[in-house]
TORTI-261221 format. One record per atom (N, C-alpha, C): residue number from 1; residue in three letters; atom name; x, y, z. Coordinates in nm, 2 decimals, decimal comma. Atoms other than C-alpha are relative to their C-alpha. Example, Ala and Ser with C-alpha at 12.3 -4.5 7.8 and 13.67 -1.06 7.14 Angstrom:
2
{r 1; 'Ala'; 'N'; {0,09; -0,12; 0,00}},
{r 1; 'Ala'; 'CA'; {1,23; -0,45; 0,78}},
{r 1; 'Ala'; 'C'; {0,09; 0,12; 0,00}},
{r 2; 'Ser'; 'N'; {-0,09; -0,11; 0,00}},
{r 2; 'Ser'; 'CA'; {1,37; -0,11; 0,71}},
{r 2; 'Ser'; 'C'; {-0,08; 0,11; 0,08}},
END
This chain:
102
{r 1; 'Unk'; 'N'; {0,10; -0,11; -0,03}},
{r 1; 'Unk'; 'CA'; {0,88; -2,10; -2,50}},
{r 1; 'Unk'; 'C'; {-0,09; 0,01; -0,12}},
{r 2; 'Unk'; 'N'; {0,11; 0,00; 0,12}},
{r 2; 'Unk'; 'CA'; {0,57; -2,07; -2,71}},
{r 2; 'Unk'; 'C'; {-0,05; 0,16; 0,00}},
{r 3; 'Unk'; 'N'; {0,05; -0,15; 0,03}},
{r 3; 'Unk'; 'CA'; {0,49; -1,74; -2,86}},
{r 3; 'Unk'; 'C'; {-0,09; 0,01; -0,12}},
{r 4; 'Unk'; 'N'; {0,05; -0,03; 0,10}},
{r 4; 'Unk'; 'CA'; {0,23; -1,59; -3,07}},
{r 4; 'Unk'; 'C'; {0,02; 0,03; -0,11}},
{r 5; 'Unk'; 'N'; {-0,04; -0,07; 0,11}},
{r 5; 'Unk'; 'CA'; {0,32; -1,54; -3,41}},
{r 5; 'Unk'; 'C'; {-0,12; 0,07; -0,11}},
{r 6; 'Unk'; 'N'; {0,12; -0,05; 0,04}},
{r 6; 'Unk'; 'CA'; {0,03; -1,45; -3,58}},
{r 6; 'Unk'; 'C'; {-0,11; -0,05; -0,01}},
{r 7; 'Unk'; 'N'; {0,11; -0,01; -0,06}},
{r 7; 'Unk'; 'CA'; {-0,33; -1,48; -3,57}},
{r 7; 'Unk'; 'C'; {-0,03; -0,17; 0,03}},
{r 8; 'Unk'; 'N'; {0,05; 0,16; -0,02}},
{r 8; 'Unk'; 'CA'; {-0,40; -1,85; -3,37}},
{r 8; 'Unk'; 'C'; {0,13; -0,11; -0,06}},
{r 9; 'Unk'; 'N'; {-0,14; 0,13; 0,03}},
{r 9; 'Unk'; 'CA'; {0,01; -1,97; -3,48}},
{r 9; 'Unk'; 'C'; {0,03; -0,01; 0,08}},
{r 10; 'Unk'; 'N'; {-0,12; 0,06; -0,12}},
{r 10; 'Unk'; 'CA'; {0,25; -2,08; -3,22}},
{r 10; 'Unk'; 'C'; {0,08; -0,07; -0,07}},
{r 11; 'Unk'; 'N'; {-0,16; 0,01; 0,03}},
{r 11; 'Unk'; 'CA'; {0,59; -2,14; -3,23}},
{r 11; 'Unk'; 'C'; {0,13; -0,01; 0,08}},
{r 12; 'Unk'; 'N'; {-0,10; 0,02; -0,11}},
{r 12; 'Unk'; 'CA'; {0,91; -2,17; -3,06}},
{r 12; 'Unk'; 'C'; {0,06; 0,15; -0,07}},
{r 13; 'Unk'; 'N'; {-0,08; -0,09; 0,03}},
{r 13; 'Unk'; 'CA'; {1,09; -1,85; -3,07}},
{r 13; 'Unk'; 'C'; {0,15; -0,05; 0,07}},
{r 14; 'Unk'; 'N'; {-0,09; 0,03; -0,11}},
{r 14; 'Unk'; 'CA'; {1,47; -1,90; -2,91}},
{r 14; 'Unk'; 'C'; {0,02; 0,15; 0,05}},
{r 15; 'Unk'; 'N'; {-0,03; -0,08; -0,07}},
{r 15; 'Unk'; 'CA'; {1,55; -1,66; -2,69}},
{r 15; 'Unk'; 'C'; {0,19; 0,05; 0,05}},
{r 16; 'Unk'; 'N'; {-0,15; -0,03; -0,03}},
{r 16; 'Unk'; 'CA'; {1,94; -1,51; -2,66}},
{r 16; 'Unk'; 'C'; {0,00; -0,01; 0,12}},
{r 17; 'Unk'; 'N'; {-0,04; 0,03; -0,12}},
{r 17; 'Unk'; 'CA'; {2,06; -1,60; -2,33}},
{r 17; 'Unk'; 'C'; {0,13; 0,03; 0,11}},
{r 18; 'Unk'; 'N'; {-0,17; -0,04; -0,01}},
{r 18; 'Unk'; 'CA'; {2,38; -1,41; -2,21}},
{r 18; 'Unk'; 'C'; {0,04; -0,03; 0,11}},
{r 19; 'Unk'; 'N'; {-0,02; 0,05; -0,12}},
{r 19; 'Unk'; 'CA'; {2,56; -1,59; -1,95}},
{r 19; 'Unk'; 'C'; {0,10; 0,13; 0,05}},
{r 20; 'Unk'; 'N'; {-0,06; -0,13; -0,08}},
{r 20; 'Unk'; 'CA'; {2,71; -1,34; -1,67}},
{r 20; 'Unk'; 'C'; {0,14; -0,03; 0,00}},
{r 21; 'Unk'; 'N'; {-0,11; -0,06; 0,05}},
{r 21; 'Unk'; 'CA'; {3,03; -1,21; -1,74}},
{r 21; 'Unk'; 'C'; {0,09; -0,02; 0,09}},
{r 22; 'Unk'; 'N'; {-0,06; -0,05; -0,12}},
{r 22; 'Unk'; 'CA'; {3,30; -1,30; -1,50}},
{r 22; 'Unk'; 'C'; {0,12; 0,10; -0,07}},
{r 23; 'Unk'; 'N'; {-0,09; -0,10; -0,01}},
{r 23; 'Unk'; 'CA'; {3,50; -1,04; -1,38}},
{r 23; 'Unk'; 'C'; {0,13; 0,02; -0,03}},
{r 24; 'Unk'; 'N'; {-0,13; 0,04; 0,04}},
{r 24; 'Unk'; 'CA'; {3,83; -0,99; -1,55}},
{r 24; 'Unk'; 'C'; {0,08; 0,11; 0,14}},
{r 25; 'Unk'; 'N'; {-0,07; -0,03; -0,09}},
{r 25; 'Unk'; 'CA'; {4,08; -0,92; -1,23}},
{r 25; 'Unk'; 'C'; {0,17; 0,00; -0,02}},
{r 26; 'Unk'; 'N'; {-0,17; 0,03; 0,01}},
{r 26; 'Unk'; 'CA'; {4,48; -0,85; -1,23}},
{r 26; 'Unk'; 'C'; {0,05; -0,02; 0,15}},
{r 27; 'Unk'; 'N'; {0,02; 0,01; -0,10}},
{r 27; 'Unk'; 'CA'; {4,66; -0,95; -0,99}},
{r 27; 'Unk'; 'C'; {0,19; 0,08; 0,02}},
{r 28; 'Unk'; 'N'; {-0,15; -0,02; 0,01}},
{r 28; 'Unk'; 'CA'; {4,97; -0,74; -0,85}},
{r 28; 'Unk'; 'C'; {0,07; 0,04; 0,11}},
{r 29; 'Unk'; 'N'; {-0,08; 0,05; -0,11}},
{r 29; 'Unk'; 'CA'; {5,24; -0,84; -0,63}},
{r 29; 'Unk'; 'C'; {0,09; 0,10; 0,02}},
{r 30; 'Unk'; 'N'; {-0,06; -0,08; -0,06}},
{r 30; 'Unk'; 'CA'; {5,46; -0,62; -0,41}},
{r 30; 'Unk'; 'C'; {0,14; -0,10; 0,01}},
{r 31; 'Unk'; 'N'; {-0,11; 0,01; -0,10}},
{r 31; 'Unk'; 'CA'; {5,87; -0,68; -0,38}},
{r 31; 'Unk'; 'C'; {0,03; 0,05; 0,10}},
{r 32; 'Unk'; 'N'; {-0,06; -0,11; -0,12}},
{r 32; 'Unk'; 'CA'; {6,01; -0,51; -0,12}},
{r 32; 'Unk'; 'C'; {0,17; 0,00; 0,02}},
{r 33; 'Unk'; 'N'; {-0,16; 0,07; -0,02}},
{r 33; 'Unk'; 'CA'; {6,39; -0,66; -0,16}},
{r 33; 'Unk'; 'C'; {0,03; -0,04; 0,13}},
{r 34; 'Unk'; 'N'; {-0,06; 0,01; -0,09}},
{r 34; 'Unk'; 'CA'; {6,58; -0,66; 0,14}},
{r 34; 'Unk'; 'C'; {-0,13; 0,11; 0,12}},
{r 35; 'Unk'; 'N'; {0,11; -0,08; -0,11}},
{r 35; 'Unk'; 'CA'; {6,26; -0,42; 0,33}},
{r 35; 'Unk'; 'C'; {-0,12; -0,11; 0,02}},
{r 36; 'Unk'; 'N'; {0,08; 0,05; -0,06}},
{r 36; 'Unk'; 'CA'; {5,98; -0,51; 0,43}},
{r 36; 'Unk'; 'C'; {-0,16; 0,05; -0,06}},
{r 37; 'Unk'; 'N'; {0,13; -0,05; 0,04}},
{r 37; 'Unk'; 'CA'; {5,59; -0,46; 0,30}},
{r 37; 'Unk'; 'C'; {-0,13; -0,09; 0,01}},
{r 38; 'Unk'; 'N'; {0,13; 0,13; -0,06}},
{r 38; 'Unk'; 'CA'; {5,28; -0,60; 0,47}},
{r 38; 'Unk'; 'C'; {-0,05; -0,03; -0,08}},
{r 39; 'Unk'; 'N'; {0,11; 0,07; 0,13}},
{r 39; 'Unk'; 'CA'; {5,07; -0,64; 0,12}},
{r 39; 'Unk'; 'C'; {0,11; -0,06; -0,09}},
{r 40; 'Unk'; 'N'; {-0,09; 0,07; 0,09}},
{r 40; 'Unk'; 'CA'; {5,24; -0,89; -0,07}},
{r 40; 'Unk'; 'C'; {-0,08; -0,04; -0,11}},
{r 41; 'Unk'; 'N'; {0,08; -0,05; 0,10}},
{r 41; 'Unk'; 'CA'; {4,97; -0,91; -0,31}},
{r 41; 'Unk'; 'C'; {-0,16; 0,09; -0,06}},
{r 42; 'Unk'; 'N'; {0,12; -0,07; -0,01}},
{r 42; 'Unk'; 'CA'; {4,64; -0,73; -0,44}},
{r 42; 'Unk'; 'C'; {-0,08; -0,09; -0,17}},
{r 43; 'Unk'; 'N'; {0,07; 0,10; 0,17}},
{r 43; 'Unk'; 'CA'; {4,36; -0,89; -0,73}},
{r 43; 'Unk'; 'C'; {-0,09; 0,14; -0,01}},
{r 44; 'Unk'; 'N'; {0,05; -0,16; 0,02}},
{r 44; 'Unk'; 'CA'; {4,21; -0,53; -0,87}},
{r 44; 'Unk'; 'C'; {-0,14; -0,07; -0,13}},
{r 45; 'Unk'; 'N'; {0,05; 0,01; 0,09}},
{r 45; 'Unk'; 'CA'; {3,93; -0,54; -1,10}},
{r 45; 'Unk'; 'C'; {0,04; 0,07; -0,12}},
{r 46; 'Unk'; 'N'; {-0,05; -0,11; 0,13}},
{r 46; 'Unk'; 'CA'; {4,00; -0,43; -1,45}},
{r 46; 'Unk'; 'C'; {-0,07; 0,10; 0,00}},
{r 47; 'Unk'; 'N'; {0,06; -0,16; -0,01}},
{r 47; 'Unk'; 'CA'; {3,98; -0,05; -1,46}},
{r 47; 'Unk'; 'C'; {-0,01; 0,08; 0,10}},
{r 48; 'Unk'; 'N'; {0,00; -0,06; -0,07}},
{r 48; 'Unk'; 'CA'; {3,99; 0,00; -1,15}},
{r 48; 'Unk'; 'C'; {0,17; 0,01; 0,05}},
{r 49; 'Unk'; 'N'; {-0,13; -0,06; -0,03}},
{r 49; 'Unk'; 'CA'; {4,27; 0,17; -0,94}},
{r 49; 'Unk'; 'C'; {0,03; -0,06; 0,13}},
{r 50; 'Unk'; 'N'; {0,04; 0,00; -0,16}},
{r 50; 'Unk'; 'CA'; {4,40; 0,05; -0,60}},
{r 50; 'Unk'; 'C'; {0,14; 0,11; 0,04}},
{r 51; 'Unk'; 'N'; {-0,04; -0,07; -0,06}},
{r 51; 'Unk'; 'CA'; {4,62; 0,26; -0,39}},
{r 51; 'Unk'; 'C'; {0,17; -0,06; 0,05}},
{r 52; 'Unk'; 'N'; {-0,11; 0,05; -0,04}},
{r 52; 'Unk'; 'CA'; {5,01; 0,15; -0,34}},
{r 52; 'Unk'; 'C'; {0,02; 0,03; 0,13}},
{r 53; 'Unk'; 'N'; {-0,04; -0,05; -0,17}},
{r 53; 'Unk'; 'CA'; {5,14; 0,07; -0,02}},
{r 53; 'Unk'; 'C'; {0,11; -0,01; 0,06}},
{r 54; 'Unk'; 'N'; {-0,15; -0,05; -0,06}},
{r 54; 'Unk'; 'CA'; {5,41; 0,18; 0,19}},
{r 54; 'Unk'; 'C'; {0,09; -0,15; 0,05}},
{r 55; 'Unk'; 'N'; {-0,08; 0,11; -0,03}},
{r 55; 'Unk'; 'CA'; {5,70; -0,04; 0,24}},
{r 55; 'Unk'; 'C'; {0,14; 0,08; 0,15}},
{r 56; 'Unk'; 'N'; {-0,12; -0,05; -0,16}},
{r 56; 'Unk'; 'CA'; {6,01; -0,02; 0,56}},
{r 56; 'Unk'; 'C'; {0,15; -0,06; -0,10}},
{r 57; 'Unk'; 'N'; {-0,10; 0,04; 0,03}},
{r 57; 'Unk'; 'CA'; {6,36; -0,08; 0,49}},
{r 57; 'Unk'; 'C'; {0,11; 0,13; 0,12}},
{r 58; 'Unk'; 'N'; {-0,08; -0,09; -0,09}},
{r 58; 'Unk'; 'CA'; {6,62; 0,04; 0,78}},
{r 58; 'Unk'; 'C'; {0,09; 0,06; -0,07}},
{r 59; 'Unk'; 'N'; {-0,12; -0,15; 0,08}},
{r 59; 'Unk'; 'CA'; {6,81; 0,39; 0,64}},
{r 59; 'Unk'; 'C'; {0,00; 0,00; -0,10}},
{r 60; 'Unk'; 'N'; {0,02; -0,04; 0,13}},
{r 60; 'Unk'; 'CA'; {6,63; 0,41; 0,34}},
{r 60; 'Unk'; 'C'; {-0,12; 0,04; -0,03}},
{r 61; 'Unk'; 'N'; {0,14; 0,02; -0,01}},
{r 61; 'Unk'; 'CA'; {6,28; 0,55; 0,26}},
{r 61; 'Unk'; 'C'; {-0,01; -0,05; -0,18}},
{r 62; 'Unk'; 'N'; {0,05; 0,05; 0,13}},
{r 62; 'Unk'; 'CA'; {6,08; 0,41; -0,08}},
{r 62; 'Unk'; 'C'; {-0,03; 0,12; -0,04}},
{r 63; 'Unk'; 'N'; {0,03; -0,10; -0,01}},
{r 63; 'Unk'; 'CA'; {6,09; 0,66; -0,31}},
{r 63; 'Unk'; 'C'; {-0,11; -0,04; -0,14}},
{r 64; 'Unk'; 'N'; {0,11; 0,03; 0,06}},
{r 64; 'Unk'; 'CA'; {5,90; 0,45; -0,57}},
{r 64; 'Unk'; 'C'; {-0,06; -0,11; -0,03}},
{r 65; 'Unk'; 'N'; {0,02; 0,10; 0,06}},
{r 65; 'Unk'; 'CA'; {5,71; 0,15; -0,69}},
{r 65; 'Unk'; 'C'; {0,06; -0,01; -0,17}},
{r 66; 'Unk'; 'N'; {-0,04; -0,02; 0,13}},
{r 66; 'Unk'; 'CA'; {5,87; 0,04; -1,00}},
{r 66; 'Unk'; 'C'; {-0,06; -0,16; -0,06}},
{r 67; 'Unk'; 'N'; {0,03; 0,07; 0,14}},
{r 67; 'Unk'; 'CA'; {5,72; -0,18; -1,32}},
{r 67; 'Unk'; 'C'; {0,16; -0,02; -0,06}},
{r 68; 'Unk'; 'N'; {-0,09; 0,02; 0,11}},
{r 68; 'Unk'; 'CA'; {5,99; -0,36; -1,54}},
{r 68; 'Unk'; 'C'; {-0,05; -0,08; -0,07}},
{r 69; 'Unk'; 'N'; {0,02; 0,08; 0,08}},
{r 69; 'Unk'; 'CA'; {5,93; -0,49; -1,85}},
{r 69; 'Unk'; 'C'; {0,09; -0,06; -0,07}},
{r 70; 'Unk'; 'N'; {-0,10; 0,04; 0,08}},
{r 70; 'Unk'; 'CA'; {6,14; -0,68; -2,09}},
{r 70; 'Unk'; 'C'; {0,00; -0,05; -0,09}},
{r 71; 'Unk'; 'N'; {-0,04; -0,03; 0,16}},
{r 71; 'Unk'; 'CA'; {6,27; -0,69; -2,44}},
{r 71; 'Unk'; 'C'; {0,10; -0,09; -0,04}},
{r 72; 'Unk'; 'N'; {-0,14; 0,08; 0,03}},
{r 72; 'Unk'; 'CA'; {6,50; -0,97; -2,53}},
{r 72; 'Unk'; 'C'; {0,06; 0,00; 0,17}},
{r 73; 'Unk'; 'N'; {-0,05; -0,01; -0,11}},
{r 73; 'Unk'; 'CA'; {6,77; -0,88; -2,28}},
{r 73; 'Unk'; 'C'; {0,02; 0,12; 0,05}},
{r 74; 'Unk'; 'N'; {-0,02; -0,12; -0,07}},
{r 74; 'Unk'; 'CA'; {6,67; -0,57; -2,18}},
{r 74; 'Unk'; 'C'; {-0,14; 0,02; 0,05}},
{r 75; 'Unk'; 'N'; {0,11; -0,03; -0,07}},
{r 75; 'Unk'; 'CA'; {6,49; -0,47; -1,90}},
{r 75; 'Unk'; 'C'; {-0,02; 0,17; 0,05}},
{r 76; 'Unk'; 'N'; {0,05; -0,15; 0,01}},
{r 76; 'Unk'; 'CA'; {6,33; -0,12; -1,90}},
{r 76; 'Unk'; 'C'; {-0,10; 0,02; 0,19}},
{r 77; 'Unk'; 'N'; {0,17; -0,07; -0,13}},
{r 77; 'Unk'; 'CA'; {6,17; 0,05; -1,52}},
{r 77; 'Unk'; 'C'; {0,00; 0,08; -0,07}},
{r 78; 'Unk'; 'N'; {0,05; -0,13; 0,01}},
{r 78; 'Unk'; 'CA'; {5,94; 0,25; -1,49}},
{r 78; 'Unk'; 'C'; {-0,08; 0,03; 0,09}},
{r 79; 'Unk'; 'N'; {0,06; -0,05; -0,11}},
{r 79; 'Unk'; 'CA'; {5,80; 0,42; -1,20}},
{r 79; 'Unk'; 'C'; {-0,14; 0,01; 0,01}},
{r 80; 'Unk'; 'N'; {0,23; -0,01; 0,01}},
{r 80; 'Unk'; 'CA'; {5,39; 0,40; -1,12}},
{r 80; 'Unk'; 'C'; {-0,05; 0,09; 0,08}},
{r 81; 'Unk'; 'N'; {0,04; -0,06; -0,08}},
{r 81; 'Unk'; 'CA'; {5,40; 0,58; -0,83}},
{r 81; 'Unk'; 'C'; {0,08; 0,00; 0,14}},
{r 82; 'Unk'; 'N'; {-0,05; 0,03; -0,15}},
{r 82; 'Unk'; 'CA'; {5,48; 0,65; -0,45}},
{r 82; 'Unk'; 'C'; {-0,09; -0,07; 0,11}},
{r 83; 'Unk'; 'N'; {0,05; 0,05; -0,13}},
{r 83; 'Unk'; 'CA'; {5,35; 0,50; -0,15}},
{r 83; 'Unk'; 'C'; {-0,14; 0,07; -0,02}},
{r 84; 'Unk'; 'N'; {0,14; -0,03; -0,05}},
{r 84; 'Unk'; 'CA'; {4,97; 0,59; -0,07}},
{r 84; 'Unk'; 'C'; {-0,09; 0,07; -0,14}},
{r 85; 'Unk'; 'N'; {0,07; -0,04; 0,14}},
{r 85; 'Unk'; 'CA'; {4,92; 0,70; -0,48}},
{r 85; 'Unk'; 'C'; {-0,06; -0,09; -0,04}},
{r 86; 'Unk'; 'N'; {0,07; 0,07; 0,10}},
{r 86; 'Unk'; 'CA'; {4,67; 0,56; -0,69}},
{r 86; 'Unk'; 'C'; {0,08; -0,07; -0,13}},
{r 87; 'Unk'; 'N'; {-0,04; 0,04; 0,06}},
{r 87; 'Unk'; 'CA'; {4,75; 0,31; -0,96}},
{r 87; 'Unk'; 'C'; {-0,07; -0,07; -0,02}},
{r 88; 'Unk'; 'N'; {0,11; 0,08; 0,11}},
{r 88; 'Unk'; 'CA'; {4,56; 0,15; -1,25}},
{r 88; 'Unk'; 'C'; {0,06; -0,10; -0,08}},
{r 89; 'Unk'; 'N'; {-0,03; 0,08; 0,09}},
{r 89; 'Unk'; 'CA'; {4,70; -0,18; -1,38}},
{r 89; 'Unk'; 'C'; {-0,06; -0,05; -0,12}},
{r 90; 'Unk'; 'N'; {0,09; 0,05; 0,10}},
{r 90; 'Unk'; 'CA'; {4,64; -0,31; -1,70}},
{r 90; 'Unk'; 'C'; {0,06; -0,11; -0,04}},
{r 91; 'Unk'; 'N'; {-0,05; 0,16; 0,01}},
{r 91; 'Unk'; 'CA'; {4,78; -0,67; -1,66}},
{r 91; 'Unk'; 'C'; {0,03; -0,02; 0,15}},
{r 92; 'Unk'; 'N'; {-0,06; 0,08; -0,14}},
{r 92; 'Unk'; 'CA'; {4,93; -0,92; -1,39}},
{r 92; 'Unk'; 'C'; {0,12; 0,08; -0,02}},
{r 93; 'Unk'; 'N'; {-0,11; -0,03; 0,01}},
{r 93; 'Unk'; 'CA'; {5,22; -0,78; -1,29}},
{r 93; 'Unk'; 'C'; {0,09; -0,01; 0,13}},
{r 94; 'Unk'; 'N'; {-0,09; -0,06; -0,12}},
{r 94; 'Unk'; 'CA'; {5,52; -0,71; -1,01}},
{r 94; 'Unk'; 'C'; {0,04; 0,14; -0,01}},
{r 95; 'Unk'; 'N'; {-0,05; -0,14; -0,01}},
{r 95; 'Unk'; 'CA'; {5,60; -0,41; -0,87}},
{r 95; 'Unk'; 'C'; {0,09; -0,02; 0,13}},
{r 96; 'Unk'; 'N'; {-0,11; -0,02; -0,04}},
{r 96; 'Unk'; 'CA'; {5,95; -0,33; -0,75}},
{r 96; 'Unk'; 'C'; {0,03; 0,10; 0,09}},
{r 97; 'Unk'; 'N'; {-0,02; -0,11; -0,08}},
{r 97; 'Unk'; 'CA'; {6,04; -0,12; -0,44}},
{r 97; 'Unk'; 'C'; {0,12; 0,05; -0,06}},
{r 98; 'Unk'; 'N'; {-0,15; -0,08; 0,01}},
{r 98; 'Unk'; 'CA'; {6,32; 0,17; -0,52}},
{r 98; 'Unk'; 'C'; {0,02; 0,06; 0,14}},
{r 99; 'Unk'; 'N'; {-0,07; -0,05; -0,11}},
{r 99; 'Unk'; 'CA'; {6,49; 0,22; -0,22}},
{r 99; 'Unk'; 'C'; {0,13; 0,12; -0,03}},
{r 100; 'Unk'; 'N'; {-0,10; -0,07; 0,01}},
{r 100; 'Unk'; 'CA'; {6,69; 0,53; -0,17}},
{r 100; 'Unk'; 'C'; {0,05; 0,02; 0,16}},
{r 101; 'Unk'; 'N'; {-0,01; -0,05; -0,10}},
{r 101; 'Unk'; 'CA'; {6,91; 0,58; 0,12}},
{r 101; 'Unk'; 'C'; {-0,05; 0,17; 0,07}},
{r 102; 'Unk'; 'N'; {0,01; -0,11; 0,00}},
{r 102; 'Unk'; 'CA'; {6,80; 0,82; 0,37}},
{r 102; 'Unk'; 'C'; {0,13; 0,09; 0,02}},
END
């Protein structure tokens, strides 16, 4: 590109060029154990939230999705939510049905 630089110069200026950003996405997968849950995975954009979804299991309802992480040999849950709640990952992850009998 040739630009004016001052009176009757020319020159190349370079120009910064920012190439487009792809979108960083998590992606996160439903157990269901021994039940059943029609979404077996979801790819969320980072920051955003999606909505957990209900799972079946005969004579028990879900009373939560569960996150585990782990430490050596210990694995820590921790609950995200119930059925039809919102939820904001901030990685790939699995999420664990807790079934409680009804």
């Amino acid at each position: 590109m040739l630009s004016t630089i001052g009176a009757g110069v020319f020159g190349s200026v370079p120009l910064p060029v920012k190439a487009a950003e792809e979108e960083e996405t998590y992606t996160v997968r439903f157990e269901a154990y021994e039940g059943t849950c029609e979404t077996e995975s979801v790819s969320v954009p980072r920051g955003e939230s999606i909505v957990l979804p209900d799972a079946s299991y005969e004579g028990h309802y879900l009373e939560s999705w569960m996150d585990v992480t782990e430490s050596g040999n210990v694995h820590t849950f921790k609950a995200v939510g119930a059925a039809g709640s919102e939820y904001t990952p901030e990685r790939d992850l699995w999420l664990y049905a807790n079934w409680k009998p009804d």
